[in-house]
PQR file of N, CA, C, O and H, with PARSE charges and radii, in Angstrom:
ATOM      1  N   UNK A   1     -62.199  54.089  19.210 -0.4000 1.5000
ATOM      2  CA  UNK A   1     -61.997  52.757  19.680 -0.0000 2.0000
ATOM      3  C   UNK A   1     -63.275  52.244  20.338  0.5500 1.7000
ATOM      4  O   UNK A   1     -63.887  52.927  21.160 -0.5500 1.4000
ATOM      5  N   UNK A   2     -63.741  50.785  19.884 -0.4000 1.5000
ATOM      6  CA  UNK A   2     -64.764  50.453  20.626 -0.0000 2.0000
ATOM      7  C   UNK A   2     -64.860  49.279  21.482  0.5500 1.7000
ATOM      8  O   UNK A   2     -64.064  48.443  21.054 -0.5500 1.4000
ATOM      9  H   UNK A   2     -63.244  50.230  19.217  0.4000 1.0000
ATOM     10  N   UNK A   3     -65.422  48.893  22.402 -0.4000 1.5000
ATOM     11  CA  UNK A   3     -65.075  47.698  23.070 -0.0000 2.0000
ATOM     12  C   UNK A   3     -66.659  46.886  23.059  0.5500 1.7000
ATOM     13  O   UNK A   3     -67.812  47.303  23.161 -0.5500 1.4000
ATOM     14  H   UNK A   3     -66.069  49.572  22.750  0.4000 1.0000
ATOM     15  N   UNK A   4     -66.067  45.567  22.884 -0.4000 1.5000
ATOM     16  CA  UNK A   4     -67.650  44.431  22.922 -0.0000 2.0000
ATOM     17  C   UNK A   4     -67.283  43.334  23.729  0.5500 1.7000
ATOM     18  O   UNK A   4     -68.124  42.454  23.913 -0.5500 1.4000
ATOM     19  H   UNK A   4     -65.130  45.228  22.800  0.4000 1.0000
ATOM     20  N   UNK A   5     -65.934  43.221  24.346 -0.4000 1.5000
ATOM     21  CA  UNK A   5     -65.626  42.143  24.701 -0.0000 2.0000
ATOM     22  C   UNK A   5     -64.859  42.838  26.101  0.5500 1.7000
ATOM     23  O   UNK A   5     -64.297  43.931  26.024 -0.5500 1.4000
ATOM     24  H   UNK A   5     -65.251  43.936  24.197  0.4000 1.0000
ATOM     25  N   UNK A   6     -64.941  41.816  27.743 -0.4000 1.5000
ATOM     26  CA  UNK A   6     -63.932  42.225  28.726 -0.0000 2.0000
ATOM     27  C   UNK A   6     -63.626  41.058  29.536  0.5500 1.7000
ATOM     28  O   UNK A   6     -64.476  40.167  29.550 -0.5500 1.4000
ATOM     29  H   UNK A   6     -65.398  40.929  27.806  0.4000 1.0000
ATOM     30  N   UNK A   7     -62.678  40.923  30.138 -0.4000 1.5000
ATOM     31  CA  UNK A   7     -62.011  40.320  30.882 -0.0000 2.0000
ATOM     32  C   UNK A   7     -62.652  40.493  32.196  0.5500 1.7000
ATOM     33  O   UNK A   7     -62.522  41.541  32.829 -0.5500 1.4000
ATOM     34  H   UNK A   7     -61.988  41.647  30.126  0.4000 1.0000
ATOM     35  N   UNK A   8     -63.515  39.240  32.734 -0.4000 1.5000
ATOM     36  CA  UNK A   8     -64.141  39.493  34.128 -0.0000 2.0000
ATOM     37  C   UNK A   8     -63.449  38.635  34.905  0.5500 1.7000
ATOM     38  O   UNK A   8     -63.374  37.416  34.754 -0.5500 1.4000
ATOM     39  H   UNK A   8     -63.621  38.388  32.221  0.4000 1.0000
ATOM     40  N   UNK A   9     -62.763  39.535  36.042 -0.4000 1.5000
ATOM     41  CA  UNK A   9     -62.340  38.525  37.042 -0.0000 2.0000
ATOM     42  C   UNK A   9     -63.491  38.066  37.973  0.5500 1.7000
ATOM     43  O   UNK A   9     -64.153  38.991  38.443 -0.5500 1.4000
ATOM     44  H   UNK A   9     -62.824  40.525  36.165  0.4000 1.0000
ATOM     45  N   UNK A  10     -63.914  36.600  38.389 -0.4000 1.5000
ATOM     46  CA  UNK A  10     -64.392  36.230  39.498 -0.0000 2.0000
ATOM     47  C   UNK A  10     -63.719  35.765  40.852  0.5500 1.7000
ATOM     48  O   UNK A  10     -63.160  34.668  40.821 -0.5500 1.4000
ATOM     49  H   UNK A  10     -63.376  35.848  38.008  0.4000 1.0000
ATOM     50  N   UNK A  11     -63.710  36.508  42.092 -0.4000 1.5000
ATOM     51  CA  UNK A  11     -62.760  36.443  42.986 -0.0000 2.0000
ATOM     52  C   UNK A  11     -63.627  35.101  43.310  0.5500 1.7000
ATOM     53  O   UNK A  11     -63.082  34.027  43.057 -0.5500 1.4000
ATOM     54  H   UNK A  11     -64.164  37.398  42.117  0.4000 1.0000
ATOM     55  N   UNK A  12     -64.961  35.096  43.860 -0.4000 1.5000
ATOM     56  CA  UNK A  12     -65.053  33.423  44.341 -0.0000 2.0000
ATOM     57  C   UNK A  12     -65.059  32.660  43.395  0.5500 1.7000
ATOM     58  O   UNK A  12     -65.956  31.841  43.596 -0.5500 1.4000
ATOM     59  H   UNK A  12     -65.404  35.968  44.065  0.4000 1.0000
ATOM     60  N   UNK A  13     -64.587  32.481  42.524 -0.4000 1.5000
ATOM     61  CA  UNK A  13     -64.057  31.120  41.367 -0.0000 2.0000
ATOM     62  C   UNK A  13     -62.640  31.083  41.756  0.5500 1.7000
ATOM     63  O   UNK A  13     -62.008  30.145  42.242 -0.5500 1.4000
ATOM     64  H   UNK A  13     -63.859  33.147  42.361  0.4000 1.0000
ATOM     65  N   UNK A  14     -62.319  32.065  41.506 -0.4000 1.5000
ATOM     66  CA  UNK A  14     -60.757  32.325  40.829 -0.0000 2.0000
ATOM     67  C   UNK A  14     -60.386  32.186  39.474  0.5500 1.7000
ATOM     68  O   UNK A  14     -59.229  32.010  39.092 -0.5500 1.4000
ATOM     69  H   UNK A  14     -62.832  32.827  41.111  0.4000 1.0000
ATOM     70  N   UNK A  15     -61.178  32.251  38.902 -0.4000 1.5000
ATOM     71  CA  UNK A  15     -60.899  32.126  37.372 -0.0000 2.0000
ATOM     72  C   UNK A  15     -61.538  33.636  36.684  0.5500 1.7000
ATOM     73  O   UNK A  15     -62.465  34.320  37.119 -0.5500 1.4000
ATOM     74  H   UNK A  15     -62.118  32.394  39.212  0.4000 1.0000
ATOM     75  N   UNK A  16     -60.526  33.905  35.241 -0.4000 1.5000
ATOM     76  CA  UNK A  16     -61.404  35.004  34.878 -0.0000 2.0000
ATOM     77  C   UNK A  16     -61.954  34.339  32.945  0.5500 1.7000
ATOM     78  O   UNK A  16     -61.442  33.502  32.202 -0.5500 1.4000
ATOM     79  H   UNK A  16     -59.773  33.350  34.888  0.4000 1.0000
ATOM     80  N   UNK A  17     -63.304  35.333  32.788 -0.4000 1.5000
ATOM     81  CA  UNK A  17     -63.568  35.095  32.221 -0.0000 2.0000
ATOM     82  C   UNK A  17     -63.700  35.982  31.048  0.5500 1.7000
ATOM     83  O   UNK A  17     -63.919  37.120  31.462 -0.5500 1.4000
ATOM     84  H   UNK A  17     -63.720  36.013  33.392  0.4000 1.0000
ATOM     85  N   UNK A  18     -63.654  35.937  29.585 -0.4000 1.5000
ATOM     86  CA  UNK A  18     -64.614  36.723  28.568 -0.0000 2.0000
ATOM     87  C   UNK A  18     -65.749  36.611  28.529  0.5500 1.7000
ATOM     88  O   UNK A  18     -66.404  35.569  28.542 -0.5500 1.4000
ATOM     89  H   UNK A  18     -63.476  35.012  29.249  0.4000 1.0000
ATOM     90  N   UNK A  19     -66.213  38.015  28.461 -0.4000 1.5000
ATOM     91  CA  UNK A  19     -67.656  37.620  28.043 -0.0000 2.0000
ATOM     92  C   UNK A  19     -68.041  39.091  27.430  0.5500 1.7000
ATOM     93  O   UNK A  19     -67.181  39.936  27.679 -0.5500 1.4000
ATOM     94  H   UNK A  19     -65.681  38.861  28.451  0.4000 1.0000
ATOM     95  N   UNK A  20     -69.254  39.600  26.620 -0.4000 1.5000
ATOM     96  CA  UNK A  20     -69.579  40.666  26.118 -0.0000 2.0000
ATOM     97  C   UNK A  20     -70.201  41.791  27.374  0.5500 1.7000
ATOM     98  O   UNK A  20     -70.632  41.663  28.520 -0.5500 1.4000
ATOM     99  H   UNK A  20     -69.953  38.914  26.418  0.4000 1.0000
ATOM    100  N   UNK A  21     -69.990  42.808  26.521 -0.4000 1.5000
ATOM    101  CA  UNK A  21     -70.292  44.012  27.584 -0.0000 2.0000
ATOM    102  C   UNK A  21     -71.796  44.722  26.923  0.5500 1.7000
ATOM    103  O   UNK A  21     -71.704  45.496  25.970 -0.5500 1.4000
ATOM    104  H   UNK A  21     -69.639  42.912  25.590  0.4000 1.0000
ATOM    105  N   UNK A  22     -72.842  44.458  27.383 -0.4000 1.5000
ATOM    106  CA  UNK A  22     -74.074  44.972  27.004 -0.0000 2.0000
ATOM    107  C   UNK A  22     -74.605  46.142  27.169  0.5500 1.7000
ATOM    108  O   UNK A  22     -75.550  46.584  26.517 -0.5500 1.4000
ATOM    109  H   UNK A  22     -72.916  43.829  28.157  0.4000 1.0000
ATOM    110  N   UNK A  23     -73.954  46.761  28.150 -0.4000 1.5000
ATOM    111  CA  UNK A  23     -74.314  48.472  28.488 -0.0000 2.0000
ATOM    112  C   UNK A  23     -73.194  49.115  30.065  0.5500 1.7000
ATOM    113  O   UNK A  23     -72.591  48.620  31.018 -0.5500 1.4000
ATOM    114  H   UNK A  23     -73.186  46.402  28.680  0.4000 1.0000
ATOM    115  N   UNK A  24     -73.327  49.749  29.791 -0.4000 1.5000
ATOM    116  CA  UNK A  24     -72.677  50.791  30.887 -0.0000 2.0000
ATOM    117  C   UNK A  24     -73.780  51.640  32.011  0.5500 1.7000
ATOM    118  O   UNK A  24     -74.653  52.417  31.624 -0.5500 1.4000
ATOM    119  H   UNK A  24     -73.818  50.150  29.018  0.4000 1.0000
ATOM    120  N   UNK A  25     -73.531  51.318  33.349 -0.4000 1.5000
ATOM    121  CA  UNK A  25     -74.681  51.584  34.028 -0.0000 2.0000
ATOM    122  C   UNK A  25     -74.222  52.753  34.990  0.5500 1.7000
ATOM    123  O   UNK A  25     -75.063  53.406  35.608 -0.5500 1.4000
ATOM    124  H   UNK A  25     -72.822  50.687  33.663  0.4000 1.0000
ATOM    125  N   UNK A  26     -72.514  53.065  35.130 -0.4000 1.5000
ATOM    126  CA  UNK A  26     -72.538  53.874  36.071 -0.0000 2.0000
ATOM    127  C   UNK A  26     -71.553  54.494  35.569  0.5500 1.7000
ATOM    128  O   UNK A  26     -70.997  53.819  34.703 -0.5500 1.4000
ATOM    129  H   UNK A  26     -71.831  52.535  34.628  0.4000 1.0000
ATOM    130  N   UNK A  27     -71.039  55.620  35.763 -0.4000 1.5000
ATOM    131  CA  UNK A  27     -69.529  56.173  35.159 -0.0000 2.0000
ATOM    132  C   UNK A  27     -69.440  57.352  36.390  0.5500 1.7000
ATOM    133  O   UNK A  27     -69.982  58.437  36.183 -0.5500 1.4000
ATOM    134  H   UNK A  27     -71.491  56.169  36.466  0.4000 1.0000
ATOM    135  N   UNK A  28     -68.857  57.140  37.455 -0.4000 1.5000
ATOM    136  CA  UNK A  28     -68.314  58.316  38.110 -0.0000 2.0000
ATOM    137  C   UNK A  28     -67.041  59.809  37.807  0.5500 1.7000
ATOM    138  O   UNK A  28     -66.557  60.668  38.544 -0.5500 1.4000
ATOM    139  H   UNK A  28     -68.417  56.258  37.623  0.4000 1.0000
ATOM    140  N   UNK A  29     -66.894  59.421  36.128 -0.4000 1.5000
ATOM    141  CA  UNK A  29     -66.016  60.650  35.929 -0.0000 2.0000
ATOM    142  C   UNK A  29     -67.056  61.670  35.132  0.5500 1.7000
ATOM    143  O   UNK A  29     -66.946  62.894  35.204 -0.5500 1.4000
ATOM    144  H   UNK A  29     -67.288  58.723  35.530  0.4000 1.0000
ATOM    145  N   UNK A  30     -68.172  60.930  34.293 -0.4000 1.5000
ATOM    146  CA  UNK A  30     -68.906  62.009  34.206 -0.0000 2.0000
ATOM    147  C   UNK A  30     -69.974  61.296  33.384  0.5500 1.7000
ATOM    148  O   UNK A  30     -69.883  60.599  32.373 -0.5500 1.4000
ATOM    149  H   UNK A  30     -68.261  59.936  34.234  0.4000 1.0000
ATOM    150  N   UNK A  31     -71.227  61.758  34.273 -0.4000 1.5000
ATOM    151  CA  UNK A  31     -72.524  61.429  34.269 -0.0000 2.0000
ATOM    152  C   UNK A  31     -73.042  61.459  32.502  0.5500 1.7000
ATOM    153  O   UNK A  31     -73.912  60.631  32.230 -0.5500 1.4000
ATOM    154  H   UNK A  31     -71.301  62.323  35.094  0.4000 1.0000
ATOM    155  N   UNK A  32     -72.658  62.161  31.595 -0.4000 1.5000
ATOM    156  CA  UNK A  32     -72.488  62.042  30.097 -0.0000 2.0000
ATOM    157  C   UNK A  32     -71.900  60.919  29.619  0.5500 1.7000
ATOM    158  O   UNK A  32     -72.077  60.820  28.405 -0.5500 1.4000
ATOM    159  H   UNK A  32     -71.952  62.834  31.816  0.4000 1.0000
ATOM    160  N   UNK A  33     -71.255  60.013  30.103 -0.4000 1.5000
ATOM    161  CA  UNK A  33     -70.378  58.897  29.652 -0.0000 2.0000
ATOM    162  C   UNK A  33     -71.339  57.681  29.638  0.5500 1.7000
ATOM    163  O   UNK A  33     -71.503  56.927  28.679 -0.5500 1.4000
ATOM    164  H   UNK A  33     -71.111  60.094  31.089  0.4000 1.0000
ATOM    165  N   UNK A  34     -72.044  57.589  31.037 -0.4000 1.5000
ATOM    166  CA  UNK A  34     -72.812  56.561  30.435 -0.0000 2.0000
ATOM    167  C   UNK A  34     -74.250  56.506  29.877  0.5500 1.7000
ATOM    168  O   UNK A  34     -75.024  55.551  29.935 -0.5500 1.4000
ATOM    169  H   UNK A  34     -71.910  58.201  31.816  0.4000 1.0000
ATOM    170  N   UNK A  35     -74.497  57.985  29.205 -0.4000 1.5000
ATOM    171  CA  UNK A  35     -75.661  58.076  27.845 -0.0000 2.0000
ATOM    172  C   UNK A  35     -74.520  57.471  26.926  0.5500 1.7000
ATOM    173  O   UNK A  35     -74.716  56.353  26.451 -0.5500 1.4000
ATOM    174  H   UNK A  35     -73.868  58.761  29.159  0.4000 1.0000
ATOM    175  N   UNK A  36     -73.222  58.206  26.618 -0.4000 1.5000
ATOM    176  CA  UNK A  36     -72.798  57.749  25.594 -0.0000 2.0000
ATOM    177  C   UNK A  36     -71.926  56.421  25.313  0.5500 1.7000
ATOM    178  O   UNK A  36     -71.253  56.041  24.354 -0.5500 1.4000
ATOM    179  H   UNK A  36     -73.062  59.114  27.004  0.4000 1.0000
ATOM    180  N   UNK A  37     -72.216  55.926  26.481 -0.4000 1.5000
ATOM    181  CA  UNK A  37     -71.103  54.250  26.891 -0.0000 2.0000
ATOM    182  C   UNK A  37     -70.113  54.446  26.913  0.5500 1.7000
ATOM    183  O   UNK A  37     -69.478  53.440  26.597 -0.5500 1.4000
ATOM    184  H   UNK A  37     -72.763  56.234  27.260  0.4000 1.0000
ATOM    185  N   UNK A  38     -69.265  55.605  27.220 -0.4000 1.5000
ATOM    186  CA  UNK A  38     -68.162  55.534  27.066 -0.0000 2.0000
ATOM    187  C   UNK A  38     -67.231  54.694  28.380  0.5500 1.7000
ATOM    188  O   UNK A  38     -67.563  54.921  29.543 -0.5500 1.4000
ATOM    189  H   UNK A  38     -69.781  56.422  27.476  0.4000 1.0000
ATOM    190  N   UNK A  39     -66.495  54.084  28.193 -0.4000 1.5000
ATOM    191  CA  UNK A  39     -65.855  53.281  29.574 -0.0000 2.0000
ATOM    192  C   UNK A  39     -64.520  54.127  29.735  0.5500 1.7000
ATOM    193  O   UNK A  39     -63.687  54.544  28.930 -0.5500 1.4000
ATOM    194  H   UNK A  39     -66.226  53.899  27.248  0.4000 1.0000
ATOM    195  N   UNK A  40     -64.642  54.190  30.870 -0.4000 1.5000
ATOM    196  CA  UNK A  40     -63.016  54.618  31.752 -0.0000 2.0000
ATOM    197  C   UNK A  40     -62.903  54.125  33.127  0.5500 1.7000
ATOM    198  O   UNK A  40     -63.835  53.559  33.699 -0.5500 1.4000
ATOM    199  H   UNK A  40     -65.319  53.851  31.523  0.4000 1.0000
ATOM    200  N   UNK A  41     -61.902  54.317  33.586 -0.4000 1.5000
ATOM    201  CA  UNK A  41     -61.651  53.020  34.808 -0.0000 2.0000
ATOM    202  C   UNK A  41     -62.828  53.561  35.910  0.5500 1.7000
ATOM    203  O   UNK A  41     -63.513  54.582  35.954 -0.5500 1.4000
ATOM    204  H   UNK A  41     -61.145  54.777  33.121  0.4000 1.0000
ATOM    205  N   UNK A  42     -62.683  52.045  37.002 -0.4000 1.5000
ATOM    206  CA  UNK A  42     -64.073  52.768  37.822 -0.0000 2.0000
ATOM    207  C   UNK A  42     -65.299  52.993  37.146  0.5500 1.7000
ATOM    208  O   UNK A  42     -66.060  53.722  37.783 -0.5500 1.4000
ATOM    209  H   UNK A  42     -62.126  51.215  36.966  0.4000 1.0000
ATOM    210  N   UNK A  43     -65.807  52.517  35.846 -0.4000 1.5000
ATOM    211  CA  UNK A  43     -67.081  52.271  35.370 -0.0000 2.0000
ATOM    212  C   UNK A  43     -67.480  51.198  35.925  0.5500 1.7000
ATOM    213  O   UNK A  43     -66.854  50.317  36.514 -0.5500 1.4000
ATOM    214  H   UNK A  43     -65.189  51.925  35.329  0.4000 1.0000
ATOM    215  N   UNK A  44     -69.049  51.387  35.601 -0.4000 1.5000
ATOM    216  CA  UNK A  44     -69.950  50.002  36.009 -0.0000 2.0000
ATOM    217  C   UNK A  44     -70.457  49.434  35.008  0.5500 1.7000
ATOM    218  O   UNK A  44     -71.234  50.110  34.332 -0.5500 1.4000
ATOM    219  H   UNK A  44     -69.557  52.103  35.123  0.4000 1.0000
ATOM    220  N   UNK A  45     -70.200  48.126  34.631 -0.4000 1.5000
ATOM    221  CA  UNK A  45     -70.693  47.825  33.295 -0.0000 2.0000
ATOM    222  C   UNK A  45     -71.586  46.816  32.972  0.5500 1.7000
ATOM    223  O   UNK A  45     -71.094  45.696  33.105 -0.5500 1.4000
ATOM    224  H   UNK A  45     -69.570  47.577  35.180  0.4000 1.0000
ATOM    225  N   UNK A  46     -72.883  46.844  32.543 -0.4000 1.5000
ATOM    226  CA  UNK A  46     -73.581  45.291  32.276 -0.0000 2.0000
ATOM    227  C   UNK A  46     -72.981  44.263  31.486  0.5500 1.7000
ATOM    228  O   UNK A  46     -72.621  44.484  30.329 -0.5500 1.4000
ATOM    229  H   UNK A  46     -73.283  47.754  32.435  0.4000 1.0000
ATOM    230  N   UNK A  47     -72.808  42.768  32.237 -0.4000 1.5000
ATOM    231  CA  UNK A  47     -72.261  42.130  31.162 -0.0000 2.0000
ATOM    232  C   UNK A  47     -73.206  40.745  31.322  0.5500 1.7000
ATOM    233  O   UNK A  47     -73.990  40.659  32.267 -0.5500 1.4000
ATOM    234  H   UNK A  47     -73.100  42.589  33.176  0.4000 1.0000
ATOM    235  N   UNK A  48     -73.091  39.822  30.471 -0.4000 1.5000
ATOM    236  CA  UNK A  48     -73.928  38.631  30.740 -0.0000 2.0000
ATOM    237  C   UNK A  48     -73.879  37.813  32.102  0.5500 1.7000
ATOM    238  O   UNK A  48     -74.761  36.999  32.375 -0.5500 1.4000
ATOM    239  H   UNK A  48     -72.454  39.891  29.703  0.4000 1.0000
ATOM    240  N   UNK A  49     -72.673  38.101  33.044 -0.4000 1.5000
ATOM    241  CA  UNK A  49     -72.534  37.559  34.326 -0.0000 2.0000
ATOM    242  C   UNK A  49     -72.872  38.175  35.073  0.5500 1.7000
ATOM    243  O   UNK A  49     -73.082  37.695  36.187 -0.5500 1.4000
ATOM    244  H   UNK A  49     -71.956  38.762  32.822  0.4000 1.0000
ATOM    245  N   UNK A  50     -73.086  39.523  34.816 -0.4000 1.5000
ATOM    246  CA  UNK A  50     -73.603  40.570  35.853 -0.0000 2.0000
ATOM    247  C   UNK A  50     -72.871  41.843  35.859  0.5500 1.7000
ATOM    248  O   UNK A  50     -72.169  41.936  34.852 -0.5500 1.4000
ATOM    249  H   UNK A  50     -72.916  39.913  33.911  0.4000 1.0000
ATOM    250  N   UNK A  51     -72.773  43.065  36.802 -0.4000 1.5000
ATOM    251  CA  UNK A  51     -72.608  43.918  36.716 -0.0000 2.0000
ATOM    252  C   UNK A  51     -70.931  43.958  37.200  0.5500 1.7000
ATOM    253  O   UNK A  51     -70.567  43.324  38.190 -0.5500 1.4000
ATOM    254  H   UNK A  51     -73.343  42.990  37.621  0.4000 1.0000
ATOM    255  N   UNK A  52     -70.057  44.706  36.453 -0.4000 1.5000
ATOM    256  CA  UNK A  52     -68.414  44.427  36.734 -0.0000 2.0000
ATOM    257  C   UNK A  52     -68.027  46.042  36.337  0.5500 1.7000
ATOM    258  O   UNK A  52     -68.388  46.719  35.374 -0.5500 1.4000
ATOM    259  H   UNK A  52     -70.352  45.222  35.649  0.4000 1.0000
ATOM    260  N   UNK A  53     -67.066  46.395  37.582 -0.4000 1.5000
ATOM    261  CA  UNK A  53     -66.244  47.291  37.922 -0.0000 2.0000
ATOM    262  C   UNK A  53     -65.353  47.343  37.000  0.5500 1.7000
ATOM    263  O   UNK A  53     -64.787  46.277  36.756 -0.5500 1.4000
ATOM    264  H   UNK A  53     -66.773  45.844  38.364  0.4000 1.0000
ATOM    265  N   UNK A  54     -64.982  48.461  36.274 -0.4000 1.5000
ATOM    266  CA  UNK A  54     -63.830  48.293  34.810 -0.0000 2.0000
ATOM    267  C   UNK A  54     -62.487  48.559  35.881  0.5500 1.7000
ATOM    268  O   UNK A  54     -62.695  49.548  36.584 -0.5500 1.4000
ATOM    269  H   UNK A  54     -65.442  49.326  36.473  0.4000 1.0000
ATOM    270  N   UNK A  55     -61.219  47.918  36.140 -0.4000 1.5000
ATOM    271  CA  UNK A  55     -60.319  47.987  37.292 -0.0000 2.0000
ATOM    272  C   UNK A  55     -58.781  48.650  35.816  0.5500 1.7000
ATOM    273  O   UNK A  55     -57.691  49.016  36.257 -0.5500 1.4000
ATOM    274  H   UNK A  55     -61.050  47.115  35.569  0.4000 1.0000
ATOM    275  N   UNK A  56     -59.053  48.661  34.246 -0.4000 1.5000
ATOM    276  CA  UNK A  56     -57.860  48.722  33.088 -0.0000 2.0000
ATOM    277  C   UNK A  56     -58.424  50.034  32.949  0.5500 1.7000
ATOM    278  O   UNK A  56     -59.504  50.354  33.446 -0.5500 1.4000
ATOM    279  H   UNK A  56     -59.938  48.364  33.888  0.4000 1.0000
ATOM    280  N   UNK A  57     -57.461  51.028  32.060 -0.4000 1.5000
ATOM    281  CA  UNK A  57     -57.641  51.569  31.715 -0.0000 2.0000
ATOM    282  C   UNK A  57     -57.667  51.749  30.237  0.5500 1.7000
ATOM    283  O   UNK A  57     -56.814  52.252  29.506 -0.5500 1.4000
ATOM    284  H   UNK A  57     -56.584  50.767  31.657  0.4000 1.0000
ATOM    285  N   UNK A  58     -59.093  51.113  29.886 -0.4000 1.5000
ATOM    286  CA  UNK A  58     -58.970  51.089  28.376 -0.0000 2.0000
ATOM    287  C   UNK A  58     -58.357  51.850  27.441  0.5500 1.7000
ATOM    288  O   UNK A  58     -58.027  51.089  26.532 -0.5500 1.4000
ATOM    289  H   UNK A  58     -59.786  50.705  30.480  0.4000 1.0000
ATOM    290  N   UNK A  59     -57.942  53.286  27.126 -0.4000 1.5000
ATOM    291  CA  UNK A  59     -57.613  53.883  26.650 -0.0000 2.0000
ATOM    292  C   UNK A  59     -55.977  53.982  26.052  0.5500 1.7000
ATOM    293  O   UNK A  59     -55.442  54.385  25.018 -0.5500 1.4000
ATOM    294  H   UNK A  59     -58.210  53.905  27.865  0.4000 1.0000
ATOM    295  N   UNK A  60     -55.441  53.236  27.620 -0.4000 1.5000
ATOM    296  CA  UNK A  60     -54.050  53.464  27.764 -0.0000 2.0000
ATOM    297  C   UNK A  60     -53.632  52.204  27.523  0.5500 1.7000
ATOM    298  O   UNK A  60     -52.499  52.091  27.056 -0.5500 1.4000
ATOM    299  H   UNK A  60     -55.875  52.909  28.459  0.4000 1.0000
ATOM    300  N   UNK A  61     -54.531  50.815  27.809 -0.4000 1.5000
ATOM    301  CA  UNK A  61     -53.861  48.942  28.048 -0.0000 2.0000
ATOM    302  C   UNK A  61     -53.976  48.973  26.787  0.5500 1.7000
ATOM    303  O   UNK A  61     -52.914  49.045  26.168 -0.5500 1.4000
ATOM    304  H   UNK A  61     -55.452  50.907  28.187  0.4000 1.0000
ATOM    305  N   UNK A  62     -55.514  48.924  25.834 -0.4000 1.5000
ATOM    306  CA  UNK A  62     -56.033  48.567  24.618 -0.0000 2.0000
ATOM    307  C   UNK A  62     -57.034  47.401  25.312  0.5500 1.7000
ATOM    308  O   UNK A  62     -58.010  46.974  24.697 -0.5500 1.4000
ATOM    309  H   UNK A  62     -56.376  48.866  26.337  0.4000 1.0000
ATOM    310  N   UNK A  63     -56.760  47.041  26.358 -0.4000 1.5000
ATOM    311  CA  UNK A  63     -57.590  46.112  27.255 -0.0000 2.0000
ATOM    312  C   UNK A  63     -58.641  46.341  27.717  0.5500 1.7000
ATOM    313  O   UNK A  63     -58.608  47.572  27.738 -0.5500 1.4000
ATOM    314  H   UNK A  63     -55.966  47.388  26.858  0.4000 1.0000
ATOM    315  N   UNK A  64     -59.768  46.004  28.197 -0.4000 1.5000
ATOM    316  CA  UNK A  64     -60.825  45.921  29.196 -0.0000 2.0000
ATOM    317  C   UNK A  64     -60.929  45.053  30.204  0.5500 1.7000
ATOM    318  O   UNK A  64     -61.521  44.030  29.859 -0.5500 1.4000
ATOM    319  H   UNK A  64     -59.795  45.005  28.181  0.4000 1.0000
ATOM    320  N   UNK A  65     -60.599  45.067  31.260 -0.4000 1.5000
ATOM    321  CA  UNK A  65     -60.672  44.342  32.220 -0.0000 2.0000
ATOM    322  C   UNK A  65     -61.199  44.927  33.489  0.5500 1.7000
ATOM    323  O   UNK A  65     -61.069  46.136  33.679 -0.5500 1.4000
ATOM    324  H   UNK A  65     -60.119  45.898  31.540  0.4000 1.0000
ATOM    325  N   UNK A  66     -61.974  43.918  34.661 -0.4000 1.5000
ATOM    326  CA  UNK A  66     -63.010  44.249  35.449 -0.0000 2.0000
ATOM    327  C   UNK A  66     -62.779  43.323  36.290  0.5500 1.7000
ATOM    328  O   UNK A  66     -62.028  42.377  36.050 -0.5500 1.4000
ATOM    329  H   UNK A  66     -62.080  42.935  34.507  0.4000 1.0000
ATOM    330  N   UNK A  67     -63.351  43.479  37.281 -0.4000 1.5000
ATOM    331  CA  UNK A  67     -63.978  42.463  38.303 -0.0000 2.0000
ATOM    332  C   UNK A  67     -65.094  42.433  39.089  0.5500 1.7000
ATOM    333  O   UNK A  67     -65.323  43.320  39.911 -0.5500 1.4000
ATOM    334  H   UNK A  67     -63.962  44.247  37.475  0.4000 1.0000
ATOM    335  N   UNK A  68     -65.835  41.458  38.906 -0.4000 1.5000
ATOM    336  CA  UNK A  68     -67.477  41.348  39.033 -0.0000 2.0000
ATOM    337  C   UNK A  68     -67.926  41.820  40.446  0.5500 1.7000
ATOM    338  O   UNK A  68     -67.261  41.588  41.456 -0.5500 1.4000
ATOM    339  H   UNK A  68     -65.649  40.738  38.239  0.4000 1.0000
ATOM    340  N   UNK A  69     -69.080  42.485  40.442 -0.4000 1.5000
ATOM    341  CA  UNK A  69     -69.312  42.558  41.846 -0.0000 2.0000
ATOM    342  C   UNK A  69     -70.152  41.724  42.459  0.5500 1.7000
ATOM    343  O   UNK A  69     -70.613  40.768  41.835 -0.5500 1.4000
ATOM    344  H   UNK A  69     -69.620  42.673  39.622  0.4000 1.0000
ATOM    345  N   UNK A  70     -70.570  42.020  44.133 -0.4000 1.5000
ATOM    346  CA  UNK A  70     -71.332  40.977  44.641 -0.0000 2.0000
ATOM    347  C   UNK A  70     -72.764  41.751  44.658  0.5500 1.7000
ATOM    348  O   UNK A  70     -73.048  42.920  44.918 -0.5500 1.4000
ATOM    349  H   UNK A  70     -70.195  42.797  44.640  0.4000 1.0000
ATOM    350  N   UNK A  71     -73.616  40.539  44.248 -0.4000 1.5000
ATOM    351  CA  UNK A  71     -75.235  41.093  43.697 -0.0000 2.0000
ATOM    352  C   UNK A  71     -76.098  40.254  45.089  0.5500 1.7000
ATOM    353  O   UNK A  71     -77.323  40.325  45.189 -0.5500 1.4000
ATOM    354  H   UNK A  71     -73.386  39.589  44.037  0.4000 1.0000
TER
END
């Protein structure tokens, strides 16, 4: 399964958005995941709005969803 697309929540908008996912920058379940991009919840992910916390569990929703952090 691959993902190109996620659901970014912005808490100061309040609105969420799509947008593409360009790379994976942090993965705290295991430091191999993000050579290989793999996403699981609690990833950090580059996206065109900025860097967003994966909060779904892709594997299990079929979803990607996040919420952006503060930069």
């Amino acid at each position: 399964m691959t993902a190109s697309q996620i659901n970014v929540s912005i808490p100061s908008e309040g609105v969420t958005k799509r947008v593409a996912i360009t790379n994976i920058i942090e993965n705290a379940a295991d430091p191999n995941y993000v050579r290989r991009n793999i996403i699981t919840k609690g990833a950090i992910a580059e996206t065109e709005l900025g860097q967003v916390r994966i909060t779904s569990r892709p594997g299990m929703d079929g979803v990607v969803s996040g919420i952006l952090l503060d930069q």
